[in-house]
DOPA-753383 format. One record per residue: residue in one letter; x, y negated, z negated of N, C-alpha, C in turn; chain. Coordinates in steps of 0.001 Angstrom, whole numbers, always signed. Layout:
<atoms>
{'A' {X Y Z} {X Y Z} {X Y Z} 'A'}
...
</atoms>
This chain:
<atoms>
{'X' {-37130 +55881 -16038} {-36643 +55136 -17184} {-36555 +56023 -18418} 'A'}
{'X' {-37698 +56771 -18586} {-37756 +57875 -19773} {-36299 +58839 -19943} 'A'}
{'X' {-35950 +59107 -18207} {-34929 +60157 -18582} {-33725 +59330 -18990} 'A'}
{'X' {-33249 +58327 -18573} {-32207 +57626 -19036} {-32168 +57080 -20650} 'A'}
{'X' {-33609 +57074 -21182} {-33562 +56322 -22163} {-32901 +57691 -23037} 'A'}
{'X' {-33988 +59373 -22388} {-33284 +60298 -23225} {-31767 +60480 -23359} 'A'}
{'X' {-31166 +60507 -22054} {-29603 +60747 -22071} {-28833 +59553 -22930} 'A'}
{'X' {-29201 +58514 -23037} {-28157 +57362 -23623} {-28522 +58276 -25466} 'A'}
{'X' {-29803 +58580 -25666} {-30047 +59364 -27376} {-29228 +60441 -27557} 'A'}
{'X' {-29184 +61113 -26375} {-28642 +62651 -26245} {-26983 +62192 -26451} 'A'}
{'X' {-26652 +61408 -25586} {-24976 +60783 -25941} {-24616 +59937 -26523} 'A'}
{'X' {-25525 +59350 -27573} {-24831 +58503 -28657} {-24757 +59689 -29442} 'A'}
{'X' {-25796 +60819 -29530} {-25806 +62105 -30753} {-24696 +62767 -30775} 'A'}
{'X' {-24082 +63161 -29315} {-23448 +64298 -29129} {-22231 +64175 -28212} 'A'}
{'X' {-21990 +62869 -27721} {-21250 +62422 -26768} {-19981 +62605 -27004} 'A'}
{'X' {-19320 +62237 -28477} {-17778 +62917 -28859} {-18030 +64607 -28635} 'A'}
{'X' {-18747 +65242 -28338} {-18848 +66612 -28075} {-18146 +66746 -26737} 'A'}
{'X' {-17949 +65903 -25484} {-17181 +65753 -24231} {-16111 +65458 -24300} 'A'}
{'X' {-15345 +66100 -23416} {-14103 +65688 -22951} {-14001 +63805 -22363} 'A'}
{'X' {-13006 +63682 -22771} {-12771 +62543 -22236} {-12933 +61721 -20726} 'A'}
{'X' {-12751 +62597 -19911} {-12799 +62599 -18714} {-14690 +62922 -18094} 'A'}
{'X' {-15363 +63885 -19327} {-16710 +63937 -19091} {-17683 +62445 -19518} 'A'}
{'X' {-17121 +61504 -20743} {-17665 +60746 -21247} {-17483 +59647 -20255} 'A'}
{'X' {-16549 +59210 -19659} {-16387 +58264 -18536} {-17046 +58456 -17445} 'A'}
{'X' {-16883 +59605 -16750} {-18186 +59910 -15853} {-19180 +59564 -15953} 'A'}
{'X' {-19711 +60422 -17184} {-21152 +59890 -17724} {-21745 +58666 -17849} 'A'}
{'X' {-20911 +58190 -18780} {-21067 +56500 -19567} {-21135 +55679 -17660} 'A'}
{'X' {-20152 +55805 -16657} {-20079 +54994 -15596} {-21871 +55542 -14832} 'A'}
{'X' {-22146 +56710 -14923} {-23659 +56931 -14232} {-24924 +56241 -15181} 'A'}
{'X' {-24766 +56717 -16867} {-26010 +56504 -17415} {-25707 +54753 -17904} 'A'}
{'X' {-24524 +54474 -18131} {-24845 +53016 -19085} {-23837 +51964 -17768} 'A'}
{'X' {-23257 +51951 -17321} {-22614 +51361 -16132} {-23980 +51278 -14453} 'A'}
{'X' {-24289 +52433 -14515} {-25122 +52104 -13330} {-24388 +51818 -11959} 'A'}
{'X' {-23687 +52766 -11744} {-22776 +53262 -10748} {-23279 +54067 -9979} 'A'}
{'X' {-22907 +54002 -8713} {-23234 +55109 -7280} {-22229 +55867 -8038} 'A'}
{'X' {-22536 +57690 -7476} {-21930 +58506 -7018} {-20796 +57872 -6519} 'A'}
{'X' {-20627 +57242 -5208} {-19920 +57133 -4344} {-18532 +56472 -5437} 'A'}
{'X' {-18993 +55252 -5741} {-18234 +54498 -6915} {-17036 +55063 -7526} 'A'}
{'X' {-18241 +56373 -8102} {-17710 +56964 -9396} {-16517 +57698 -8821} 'A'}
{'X' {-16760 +58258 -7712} {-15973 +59584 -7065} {-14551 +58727 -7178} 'A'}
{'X' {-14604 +57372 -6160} {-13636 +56990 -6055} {-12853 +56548 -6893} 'A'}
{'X' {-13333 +56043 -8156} {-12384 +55554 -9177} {-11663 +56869 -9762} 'A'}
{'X' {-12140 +57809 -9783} {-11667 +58613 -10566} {-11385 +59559 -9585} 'A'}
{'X' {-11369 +59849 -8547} {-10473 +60406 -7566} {-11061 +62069 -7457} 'A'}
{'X' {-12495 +61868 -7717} {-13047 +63562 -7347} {-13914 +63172 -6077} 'A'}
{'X' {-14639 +64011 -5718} {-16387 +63897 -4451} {-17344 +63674 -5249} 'A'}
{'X' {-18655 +62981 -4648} {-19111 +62964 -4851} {-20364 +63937 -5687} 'A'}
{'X' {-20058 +64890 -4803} {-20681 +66345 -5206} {-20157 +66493 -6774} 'A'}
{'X' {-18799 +66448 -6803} {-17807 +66402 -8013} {-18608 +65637 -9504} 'A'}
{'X' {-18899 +64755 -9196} {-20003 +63429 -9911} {-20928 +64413 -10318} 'A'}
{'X' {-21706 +64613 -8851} {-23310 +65285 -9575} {-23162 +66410 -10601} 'A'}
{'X' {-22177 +67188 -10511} {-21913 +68355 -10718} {-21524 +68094 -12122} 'A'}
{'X' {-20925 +66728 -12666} {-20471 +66512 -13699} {-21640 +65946 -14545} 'A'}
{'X' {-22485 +65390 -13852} {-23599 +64821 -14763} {-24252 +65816 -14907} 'A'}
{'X' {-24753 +66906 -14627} {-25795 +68124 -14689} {-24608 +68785 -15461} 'A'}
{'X' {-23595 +68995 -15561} {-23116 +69700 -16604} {-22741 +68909 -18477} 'A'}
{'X' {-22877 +67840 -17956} {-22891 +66878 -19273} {-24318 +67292 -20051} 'A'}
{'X' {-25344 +66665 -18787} {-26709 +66874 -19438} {-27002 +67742 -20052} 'A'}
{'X' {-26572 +69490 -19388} {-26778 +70725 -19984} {-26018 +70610 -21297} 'A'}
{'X' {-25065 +70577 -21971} {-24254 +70324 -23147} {-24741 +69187 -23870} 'A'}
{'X' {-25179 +68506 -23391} {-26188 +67701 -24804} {-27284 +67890 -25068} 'A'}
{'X' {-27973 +68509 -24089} {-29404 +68856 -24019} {-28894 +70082 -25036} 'A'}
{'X' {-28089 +71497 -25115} {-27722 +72255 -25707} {-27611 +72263 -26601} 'A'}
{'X' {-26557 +71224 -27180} {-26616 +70488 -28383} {-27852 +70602 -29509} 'A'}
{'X' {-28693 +69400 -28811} {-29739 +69017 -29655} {-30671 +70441 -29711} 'A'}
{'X' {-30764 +71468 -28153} {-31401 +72314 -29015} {-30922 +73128 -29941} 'A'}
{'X' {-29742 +73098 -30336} {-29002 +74515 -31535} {-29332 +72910 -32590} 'A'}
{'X' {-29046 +71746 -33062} {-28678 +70831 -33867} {-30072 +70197 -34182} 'A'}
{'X' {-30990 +69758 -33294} {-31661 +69006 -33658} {-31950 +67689 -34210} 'A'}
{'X' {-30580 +67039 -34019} {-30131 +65935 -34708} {-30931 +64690 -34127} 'A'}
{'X' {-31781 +64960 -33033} {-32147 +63465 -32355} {-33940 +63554 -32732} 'A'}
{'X' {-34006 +64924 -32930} {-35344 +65499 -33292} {-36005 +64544 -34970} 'A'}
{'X' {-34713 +64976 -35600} {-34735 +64817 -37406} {-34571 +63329 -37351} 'A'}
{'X' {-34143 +62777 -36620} {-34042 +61263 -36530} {-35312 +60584 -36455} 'A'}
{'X' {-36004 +60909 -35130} {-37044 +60365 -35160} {-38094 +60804 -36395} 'A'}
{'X' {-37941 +62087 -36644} {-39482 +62231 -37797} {-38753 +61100 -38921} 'A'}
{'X' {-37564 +61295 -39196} {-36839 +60301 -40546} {-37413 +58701 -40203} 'A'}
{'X' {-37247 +58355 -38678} {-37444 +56811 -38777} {-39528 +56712 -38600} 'A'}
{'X' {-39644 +57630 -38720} {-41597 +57884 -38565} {-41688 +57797 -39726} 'A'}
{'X' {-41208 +58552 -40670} {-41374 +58487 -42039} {-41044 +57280 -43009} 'A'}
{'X' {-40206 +56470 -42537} {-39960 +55408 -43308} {-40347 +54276 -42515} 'A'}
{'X' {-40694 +54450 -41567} {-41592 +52923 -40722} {-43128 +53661 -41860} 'A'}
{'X' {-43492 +54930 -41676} {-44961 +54628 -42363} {-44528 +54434 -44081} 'A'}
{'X' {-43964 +54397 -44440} {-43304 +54154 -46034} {-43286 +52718 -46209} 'A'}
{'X' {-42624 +51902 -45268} {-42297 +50797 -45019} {-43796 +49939 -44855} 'A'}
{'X' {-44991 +50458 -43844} {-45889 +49821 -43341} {-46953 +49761 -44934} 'A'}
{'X' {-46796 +50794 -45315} {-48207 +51360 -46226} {-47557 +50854 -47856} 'A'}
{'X' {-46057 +50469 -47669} {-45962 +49822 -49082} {-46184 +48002 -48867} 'A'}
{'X' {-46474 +47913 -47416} {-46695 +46257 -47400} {-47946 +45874 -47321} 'A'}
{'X' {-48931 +46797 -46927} {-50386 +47065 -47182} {-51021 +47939 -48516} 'A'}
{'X' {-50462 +47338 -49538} {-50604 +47633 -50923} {-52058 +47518 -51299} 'A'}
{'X' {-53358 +47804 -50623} {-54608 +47879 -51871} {-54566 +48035 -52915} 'A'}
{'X' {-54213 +49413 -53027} {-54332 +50211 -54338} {-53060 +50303 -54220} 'A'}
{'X' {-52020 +49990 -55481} {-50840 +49890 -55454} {-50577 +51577 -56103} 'A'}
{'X' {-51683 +52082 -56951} {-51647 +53399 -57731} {-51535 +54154 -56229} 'A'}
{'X' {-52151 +53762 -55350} {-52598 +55271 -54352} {-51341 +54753 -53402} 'A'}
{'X' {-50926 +53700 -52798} {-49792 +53470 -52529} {-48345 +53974 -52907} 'A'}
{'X' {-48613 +54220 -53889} {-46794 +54862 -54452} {-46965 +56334 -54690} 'A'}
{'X' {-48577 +56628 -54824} {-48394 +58151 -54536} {-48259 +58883 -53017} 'A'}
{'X' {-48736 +57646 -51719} {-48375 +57938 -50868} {-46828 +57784 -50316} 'A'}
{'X' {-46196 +56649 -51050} {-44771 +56232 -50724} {-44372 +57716 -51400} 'A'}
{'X' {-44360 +58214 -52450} {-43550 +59416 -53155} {-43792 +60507 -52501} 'A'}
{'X' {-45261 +60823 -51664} {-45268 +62053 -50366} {-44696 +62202 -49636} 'A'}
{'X' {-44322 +60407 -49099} {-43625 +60253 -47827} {-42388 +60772 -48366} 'A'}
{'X' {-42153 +59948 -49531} {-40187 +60090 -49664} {-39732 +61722 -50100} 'A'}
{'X' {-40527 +62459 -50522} {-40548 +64078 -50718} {-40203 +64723 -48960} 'A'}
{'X' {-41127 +64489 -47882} {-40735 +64806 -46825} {-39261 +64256 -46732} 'A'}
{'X' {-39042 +62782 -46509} {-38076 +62499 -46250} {-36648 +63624 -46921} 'A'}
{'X' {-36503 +63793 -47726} {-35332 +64231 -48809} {-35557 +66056 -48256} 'A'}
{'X' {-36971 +66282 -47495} {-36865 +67999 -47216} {-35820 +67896 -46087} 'A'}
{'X' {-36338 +66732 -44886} {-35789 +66923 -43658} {-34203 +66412 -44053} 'A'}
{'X' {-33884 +66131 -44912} {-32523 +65824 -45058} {-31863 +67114 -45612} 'A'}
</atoms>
């Protein structure tokens, strides 16, 4: 489940990065839930053809994110403002609260 959940992150990030013909492949294995067999036939390659296309998709988004980092900076961004979000609704000290909201939002504005 983990690896699928990564590839659907990896190709909402980077997925216009494929050819047209790579994104249909893909999209029919990771978000369709298609056999090989399926796939081959609609689109008129082998099966082998399929595997060969998903391991070369994967490598190019996986590639991607490592030169880009774009799925990386996402998550610390939505870490940073879920704890921004949590710690300004648990207000004790509203003084020590906004000096922690203004730490948080300083990271936020580096990673941007």
């Amino acid at each position: 489940m983990e690896r699928i959940v990564k590839q659907s992150l990896l190709y909402d990030f980077y997925g216009e990065l494929l050819t047209e013909h790579q994104r249909r492949i893909y999209e029919d294995v990771v978000f369709n839930d298609l056999s090989p067999s399926e796939i081959a036939e609609a689109h008129g390659i082998s099966r082998q053809g399929v595997h060969e296309m998903v391991k070369r998709c994967d490598r190019i988004l996986e590639e991607m994110e490592s030169k880009l980092h774009l799925m990386e900076k996402n998550q610390k961004l939505r870490e940073l403002a879920e704890l921004i979000l949590r710690r300004s609704e648990a207000a004790d000290s509203p003084e020590k609260a906004l000096e922690e909201v203004r730490q948080w939002a300083s990271l936020l504005l580096e990673e941007l």
